[in-house]
Biopython code that builds the backbone (N, CA, C, O; Angstrom):
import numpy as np
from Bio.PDB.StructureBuilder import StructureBuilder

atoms = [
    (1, "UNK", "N", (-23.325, 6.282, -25.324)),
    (1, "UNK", "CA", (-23.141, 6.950, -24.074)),
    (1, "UNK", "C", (-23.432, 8.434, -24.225)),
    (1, "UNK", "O", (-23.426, 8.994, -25.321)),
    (2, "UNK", "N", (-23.769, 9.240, -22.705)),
    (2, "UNK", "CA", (-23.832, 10.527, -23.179)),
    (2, "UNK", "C", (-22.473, 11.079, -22.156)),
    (2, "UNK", "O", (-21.592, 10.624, -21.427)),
    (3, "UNK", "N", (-22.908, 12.139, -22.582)),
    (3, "UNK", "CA", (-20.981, 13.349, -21.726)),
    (3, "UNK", "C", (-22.185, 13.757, -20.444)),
    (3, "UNK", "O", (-23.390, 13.518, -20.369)),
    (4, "UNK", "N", (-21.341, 14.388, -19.627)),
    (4, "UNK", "CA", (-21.899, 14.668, -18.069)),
    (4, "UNK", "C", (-21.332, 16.148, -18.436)),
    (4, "UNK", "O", (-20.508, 16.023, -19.342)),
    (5, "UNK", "N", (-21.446, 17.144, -18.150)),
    (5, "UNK", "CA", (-20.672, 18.558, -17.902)),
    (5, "UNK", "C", (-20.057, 18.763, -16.914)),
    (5, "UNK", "O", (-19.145, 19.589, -16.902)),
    (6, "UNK", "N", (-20.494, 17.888, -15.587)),
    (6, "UNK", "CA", (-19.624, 17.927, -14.065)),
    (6, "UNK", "C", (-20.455, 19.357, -13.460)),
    (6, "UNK", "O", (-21.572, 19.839, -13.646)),
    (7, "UNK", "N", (-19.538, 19.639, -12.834)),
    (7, "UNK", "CA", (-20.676, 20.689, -11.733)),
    (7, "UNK", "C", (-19.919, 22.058, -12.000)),
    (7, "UNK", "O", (-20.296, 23.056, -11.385)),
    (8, "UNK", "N", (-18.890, 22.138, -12.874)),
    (8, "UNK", "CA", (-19.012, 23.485, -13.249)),
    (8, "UNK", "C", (-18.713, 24.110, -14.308)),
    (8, "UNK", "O", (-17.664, 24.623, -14.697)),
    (9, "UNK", "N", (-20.277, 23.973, -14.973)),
    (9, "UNK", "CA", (-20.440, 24.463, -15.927)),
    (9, "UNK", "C", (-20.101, 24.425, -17.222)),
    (9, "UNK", "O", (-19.243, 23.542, -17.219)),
    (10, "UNK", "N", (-20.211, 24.821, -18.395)),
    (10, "UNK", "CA", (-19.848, 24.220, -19.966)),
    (10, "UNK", "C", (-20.025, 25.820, -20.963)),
    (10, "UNK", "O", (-20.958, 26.611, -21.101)),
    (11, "UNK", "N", (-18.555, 25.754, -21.537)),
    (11, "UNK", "CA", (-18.612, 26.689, -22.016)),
    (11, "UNK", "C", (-19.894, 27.360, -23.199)),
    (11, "UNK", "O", (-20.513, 26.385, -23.626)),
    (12, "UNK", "N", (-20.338, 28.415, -23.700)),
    (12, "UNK", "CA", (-21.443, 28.591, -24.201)),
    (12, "UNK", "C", (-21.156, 27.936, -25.515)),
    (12, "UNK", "O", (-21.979, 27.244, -26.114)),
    (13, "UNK", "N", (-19.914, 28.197, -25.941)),
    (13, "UNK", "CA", (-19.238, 27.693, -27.867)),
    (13, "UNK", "C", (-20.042, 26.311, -28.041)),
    (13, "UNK", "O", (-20.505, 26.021, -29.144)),
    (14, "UNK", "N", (-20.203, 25.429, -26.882)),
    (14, "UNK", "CA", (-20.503, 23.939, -27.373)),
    (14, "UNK", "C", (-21.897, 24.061, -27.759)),
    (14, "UNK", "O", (-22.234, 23.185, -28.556)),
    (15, "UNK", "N", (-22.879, 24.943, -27.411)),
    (15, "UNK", "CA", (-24.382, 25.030, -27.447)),
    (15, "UNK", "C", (-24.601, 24.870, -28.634)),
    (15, "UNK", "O", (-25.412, 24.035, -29.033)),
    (16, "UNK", "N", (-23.879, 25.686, -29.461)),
    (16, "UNK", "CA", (-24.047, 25.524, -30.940)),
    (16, "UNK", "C", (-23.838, 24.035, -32.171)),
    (16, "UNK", "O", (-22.935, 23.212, -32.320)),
    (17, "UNK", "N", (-24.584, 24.162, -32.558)),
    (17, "UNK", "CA", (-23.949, 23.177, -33.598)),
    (17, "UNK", "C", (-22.624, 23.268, -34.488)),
    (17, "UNK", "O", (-22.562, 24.401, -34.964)),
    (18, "UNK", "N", (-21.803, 22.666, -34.786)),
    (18, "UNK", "CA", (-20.714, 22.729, -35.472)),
    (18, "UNK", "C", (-20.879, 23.329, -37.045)),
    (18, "UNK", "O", (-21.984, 23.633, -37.493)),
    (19, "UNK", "N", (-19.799, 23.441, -37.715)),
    (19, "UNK", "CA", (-20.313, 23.667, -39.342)),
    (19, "UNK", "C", (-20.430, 22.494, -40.238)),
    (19, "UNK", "O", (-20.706, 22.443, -41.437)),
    (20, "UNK", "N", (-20.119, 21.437, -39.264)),
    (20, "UNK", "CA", (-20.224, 20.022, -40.076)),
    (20, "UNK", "C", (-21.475, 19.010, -39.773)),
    (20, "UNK", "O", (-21.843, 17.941, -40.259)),
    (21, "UNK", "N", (-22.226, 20.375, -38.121)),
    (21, "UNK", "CA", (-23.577, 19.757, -38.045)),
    (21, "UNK", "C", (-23.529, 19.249, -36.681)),
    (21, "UNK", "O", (-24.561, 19.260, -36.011)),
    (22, "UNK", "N", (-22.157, 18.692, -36.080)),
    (22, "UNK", "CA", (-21.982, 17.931, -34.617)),
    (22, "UNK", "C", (-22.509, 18.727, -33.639)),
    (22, "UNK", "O", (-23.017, 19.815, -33.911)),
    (23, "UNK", "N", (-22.427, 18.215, -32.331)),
    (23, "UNK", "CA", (-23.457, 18.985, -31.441)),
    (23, "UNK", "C", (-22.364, 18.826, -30.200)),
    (23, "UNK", "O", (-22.554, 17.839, -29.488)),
    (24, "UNK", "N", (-21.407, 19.556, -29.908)),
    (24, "UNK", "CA", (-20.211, 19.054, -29.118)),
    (24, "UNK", "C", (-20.847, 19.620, -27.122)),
    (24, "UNK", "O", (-20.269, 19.875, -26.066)),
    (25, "UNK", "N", (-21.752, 19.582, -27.422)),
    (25, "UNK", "CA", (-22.801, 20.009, -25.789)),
    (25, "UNK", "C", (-22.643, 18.890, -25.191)),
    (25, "UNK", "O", (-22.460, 17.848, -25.821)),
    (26, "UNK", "N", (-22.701, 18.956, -23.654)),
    (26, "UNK", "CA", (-23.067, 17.898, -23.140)),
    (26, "UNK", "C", (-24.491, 17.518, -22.761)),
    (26, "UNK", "O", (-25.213, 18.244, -22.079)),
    (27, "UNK", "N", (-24.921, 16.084, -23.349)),
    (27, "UNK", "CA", (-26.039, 15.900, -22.922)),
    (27, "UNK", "C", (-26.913, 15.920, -21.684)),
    (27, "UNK", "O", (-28.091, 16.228, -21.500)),
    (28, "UNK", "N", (-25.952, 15.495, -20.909)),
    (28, "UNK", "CA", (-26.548, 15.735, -19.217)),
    (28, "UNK", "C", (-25.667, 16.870, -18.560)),
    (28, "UNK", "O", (-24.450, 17.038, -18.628)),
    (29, "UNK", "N", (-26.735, 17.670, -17.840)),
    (29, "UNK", "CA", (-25.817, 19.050, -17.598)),
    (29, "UNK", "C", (-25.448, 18.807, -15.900)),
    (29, "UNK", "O", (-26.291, 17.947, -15.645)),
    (30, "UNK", "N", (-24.855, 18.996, -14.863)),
    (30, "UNK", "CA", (-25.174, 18.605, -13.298)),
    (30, "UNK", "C", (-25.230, 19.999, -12.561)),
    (30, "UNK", "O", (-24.521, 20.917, -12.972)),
    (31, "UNK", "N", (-25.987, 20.152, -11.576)),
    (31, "UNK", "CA", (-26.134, 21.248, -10.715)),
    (31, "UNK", "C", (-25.910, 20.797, -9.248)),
    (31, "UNK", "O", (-26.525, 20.004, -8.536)),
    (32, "UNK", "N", (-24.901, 21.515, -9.056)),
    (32, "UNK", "CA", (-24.767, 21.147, -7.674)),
    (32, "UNK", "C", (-24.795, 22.684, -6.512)),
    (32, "UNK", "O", (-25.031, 23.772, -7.039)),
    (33, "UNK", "N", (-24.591, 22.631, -5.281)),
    (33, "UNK", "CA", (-25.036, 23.777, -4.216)),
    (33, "UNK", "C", (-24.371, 24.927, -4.326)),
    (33, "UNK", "O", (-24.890, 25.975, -3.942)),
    (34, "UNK", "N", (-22.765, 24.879, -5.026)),
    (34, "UNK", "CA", (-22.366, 25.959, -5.725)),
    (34, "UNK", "C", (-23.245, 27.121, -7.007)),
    (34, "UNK", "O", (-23.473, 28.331, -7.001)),
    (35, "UNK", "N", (-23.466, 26.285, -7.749)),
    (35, "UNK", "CA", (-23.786, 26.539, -8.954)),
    (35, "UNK", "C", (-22.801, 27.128, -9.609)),
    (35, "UNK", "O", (-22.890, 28.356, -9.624)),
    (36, "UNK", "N", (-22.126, 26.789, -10.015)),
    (36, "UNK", "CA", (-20.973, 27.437, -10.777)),
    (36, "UNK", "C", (-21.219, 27.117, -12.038)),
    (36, "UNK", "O", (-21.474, 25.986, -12.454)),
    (37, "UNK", "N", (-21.107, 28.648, -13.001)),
    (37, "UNK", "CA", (-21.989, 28.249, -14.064)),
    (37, "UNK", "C", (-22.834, 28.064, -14.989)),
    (37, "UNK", "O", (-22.910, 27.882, -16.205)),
    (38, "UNK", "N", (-23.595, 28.186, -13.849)),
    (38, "UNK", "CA", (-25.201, 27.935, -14.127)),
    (38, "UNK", "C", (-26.010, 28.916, -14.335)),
    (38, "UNK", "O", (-26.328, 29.660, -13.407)),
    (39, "UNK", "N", (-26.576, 29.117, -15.846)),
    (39, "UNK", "CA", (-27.142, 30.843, -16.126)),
    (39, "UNK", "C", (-28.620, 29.892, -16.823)),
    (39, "UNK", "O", (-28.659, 28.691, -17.088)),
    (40, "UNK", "N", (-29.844, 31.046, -16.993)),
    (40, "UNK", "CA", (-30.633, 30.214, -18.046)),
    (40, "UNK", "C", (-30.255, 30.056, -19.243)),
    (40, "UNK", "O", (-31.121, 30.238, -20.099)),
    (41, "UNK", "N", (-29.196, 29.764, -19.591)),
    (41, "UNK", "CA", (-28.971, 29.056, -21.387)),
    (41, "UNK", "C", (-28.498, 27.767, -20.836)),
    (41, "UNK", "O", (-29.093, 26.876, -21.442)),
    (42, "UNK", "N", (-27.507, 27.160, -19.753)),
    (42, "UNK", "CA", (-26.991, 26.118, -19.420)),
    (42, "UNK", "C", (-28.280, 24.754, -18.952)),
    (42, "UNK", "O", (-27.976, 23.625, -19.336)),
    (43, "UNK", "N", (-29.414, 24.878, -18.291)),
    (43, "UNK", "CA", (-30.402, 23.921, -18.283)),
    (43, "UNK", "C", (-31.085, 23.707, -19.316)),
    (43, "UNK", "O", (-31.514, 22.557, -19.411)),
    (44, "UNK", "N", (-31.381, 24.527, -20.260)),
    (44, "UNK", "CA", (-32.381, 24.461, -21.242)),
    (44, "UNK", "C", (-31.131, 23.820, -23.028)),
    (44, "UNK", "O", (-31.489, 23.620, -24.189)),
    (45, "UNK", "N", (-29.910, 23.725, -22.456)),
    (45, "UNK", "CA", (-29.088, 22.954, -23.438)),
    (45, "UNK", "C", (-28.506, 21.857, -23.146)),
    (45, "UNK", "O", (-27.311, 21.594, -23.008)),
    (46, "UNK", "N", (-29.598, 21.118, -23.045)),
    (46, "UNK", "CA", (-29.104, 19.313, -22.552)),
    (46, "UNK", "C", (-30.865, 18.148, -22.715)),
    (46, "UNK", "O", (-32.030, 18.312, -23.076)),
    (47, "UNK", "N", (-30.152, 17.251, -22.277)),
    (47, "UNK", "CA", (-31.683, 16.309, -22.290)),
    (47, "UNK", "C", (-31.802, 16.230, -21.285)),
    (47, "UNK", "O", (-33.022, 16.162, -21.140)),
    (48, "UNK", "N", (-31.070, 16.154, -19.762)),
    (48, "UNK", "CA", (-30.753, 15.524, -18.584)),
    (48, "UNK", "C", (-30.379, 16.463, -17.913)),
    (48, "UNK", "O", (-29.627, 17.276, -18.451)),
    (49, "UNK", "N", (-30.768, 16.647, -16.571)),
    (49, "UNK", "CA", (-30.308, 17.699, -15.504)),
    (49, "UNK", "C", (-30.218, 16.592, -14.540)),
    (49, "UNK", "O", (-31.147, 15.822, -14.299)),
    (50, "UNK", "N", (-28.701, 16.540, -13.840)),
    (50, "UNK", "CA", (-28.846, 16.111, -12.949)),
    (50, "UNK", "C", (-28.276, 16.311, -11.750)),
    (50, "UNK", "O", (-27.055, 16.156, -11.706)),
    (51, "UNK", "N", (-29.014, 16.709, -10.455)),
    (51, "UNK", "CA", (-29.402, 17.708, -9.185)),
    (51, "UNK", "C", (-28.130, 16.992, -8.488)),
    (51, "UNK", "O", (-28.169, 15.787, -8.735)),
    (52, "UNK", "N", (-26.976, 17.361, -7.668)),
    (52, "UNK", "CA", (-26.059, 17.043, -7.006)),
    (52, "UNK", "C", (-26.341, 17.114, -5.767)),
    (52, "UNK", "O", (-25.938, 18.188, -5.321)),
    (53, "UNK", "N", (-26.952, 16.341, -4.820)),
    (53, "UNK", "CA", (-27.147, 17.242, -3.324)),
    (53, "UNK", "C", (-25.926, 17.118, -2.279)),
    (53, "UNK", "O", (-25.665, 18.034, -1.500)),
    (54, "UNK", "N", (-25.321, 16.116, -2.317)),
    (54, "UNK", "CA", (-24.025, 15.934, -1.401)),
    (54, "UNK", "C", (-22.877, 15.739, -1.979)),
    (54, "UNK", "O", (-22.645, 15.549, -3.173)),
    (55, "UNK", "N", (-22.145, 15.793, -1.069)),
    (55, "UNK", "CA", (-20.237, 15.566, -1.138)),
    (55, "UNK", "C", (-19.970, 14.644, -0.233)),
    (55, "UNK", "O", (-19.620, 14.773, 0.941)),
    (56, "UNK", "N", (-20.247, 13.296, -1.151)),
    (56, "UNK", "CA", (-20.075, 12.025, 0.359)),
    (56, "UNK", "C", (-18.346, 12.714, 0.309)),
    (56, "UNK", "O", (-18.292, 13.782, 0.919)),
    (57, "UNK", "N", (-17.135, 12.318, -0.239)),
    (57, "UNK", "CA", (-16.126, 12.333, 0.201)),
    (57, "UNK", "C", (-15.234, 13.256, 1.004)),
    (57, "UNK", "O", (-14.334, 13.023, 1.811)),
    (58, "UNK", "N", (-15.833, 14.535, 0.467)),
    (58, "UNK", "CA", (-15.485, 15.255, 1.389)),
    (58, "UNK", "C", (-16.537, 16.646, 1.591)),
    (58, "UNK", "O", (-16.671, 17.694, 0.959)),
    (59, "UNK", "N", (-17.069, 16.175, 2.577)),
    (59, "UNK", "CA", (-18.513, 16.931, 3.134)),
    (59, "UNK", "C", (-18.203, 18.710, 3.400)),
    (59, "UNK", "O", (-17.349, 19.047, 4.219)),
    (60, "UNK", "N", (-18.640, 19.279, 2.966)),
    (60, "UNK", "CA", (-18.344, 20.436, 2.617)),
    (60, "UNK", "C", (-17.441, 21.421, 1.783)),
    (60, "UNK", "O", (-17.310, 22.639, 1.908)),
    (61, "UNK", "N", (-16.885, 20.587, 0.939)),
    (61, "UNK", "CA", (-15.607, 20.850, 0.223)),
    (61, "UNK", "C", (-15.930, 20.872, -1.446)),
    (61, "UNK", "O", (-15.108, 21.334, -2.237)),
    (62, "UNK", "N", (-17.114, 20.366, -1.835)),
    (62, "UNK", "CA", (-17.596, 19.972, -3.020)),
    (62, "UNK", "C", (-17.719, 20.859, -3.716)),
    (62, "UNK", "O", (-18.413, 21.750, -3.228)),
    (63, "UNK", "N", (-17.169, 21.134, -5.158)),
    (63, "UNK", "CA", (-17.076, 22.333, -6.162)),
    (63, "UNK", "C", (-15.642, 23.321, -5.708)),
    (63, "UNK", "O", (-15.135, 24.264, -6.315)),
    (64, "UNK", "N", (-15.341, 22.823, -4.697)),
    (64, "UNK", "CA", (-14.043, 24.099, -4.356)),
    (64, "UNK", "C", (-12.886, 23.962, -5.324)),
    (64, "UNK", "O", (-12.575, 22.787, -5.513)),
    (65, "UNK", "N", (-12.127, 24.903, -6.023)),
    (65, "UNK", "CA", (-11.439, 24.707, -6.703)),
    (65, "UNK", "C", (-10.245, 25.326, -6.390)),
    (65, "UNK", "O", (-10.505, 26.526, -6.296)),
    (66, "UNK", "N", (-9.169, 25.152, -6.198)),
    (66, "UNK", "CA", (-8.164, 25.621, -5.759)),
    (66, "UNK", "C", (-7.599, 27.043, -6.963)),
    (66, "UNK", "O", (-7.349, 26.837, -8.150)),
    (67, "UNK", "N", (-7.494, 28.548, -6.218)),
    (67, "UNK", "CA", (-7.100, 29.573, -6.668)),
    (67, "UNK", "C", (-6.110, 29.088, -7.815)),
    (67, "UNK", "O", (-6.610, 29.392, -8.898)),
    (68, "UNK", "N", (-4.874, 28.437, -7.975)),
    (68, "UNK", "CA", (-4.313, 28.008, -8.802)),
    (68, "UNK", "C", (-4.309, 27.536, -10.232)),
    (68, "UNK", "O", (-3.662, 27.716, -11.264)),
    (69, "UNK", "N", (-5.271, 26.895, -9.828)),
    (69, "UNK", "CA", (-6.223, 25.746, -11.170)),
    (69, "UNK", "C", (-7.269, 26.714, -11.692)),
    (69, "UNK", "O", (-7.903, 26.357, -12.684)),
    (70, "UNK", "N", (-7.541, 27.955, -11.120)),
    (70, "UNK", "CA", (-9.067, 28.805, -11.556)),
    (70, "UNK", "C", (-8.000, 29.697, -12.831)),
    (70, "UNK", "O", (-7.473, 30.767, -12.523)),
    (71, "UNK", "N", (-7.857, 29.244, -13.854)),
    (71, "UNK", "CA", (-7.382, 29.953, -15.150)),
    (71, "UNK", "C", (-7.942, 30.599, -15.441)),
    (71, "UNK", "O", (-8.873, 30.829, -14.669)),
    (72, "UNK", "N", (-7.894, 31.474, -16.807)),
    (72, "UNK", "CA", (-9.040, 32.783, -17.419)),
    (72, "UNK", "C", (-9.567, 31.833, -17.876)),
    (72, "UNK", "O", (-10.685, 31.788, -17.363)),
    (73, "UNK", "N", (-9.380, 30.661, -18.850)),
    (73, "UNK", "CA", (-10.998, 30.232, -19.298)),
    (73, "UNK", "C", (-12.308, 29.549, -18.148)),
    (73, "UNK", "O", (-13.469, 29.281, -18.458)),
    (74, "UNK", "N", (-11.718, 29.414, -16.922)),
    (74, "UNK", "CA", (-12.428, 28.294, -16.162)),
    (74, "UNK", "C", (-12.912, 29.546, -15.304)),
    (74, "UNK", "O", (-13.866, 29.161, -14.629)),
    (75, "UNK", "N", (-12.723, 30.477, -15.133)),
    (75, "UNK", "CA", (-13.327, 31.575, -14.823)),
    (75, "UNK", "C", (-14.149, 31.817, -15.100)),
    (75, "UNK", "O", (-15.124, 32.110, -14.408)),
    (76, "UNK", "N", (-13.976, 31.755, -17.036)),
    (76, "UNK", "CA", (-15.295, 32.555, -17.395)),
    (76, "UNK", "C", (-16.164, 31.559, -17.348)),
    (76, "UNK", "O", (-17.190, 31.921, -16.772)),
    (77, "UNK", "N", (-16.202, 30.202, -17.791)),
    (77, "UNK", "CA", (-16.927, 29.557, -17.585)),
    (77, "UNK", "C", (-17.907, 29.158, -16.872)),
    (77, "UNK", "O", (-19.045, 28.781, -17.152)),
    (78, "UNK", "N", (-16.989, 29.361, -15.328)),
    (78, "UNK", "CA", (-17.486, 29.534, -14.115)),
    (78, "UNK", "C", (-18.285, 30.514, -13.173)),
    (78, "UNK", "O", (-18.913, 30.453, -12.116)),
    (79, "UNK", "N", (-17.853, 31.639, -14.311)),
    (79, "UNK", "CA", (-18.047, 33.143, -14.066)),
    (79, "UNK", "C", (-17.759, 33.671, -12.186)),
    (79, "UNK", "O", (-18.340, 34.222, -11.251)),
    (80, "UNK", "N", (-16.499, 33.050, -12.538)),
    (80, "UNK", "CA", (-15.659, 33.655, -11.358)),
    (80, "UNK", "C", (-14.362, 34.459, -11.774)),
    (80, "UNK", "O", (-13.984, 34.819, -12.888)),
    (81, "UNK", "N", (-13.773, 34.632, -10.457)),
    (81, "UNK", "CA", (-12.488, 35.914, -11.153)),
    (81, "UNK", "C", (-10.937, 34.631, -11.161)),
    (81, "UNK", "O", (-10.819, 33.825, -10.238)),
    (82, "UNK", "N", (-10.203, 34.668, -12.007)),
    (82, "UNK", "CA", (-9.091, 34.262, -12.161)),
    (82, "UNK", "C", (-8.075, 33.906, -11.404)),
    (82, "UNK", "O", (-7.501, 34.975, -11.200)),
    (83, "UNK", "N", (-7.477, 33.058, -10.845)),
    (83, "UNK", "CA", (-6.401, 33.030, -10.109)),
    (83, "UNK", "C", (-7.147, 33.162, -8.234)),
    (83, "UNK", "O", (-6.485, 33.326, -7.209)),
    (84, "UNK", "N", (-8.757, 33.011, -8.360)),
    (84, "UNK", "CA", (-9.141, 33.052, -7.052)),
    (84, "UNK", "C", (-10.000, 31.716, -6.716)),
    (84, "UNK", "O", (-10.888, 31.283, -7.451)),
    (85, "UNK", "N", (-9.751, 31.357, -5.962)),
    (85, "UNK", "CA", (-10.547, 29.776, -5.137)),
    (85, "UNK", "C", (-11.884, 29.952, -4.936)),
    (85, "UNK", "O", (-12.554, 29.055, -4.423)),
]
sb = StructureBuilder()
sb.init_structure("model")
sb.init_model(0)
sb.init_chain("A")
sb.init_seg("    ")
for serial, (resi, resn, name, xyz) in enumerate(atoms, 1):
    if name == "N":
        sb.init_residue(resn, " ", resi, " ")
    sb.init_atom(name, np.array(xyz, "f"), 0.0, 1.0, " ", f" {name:<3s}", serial, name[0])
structure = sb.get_structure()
């Protein structure tokens, strides 16, 4: 099987190879209408891009993350500000 990254984004640490050689990246990276994330090092570190165009479940709401849940690491990740939705 391969890992998905989801739609926002993957920290840069995994790009690298490990010191034991592992490759802890995800193979398929996803982009969706946000882009949260998404810089040129994040497409060009995967085998698989795959394009998100809708939010069947909830149609306009897709990638929103509630201010709460936005921690300092999912921030940076996200390269948004902390503690904001």
């Amino acid at each position: 099987g391969r890992s998905n990254s989801g739609e926002g984004g993957e920290n840069v640490n995994r790009f690298e190879y490990d010191e034991n050689g592992d490759w802890r990246r995800s193979a398929i990276k996803q982009v969706a209408s946000g882009r949260f994330g998404v810089t040129s090092h994040y497409p060009t570190n995967c085998t698989d891009i795959q394009i998100k165009m809708a939010q069947g479940a909830k149609p306009g709401e897709g990638g929103q993350l509630p201010g709460h849940k936005v921690y300092p690491w999912v921030a940076e990740v996200r390269h948004s500000t902390p503690g904001v939705g």
